[in-house]
N, C-alpha and C positions, 0 to 999 in steps of 0.2 A: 158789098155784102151788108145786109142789114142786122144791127144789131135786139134783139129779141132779150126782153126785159121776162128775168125768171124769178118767181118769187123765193126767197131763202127757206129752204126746209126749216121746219122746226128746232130740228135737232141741233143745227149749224149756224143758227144767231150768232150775227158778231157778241162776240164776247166783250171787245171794246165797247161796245154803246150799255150794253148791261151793268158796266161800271161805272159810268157815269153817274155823280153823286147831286149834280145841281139838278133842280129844275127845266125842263125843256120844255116849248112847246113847238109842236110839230104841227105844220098847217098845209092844207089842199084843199084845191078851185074844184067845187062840186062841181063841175065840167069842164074839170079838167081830164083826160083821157083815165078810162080803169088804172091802167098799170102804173100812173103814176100815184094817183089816190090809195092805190094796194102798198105799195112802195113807202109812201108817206104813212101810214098805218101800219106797217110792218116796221117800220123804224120805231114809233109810238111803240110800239108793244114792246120791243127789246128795251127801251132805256124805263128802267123804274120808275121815276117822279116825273113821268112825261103828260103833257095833255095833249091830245087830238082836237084840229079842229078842222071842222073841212066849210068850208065859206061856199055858201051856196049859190049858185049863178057861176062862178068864178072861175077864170084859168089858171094856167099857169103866174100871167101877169095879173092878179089882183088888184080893184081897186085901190089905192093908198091909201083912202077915207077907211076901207074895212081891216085892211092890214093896222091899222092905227090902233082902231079901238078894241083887237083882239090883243096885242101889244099891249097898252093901257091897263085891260083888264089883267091879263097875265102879269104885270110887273107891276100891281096896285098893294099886293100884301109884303111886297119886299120895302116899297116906296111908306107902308105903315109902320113895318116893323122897323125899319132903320131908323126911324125918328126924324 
């Protein structure tokens, strides 16, 4: 039986990801399949201080060189502010 990816009503967002207080970033292989790019944006929108990115070209298995410098970027004003 195959499993069929449904996307979370509105109304029923995990409540856990909505309270997440840190930073997150959430990232998807621009070709990587719809449902999992819906999936990875649909988690993005439930957790507050989240950023989306979606790496274009990309699967699931993303280059490392790109995973890198989305990481970099993202963890460059904690790497500031900490001194």
């Amino acid at each position: 039986m195959a499993c069929r990816w449904q996307p979370w009503p509105s109304t029923s967002r995990p409540t856990r990801l909505a309270g997440l207080e840190l930073p997150c970033l959430v990232m998807a292989g621009g070709a990587s399949p719809a449902w999992m790019r819906a999936s990875a944006a649909e988690v993005a929108r439930a957790i507050p201080r989240s950023r989306y990115v979606v790496l274009p070209g990309q699967t699931h298995q993303a280059a490392p060189q790109l995973l890198a410098e989305q990481l970099l970027e993202f963890l460059a004003p904690v790497s500031v502010s900490e001194g």
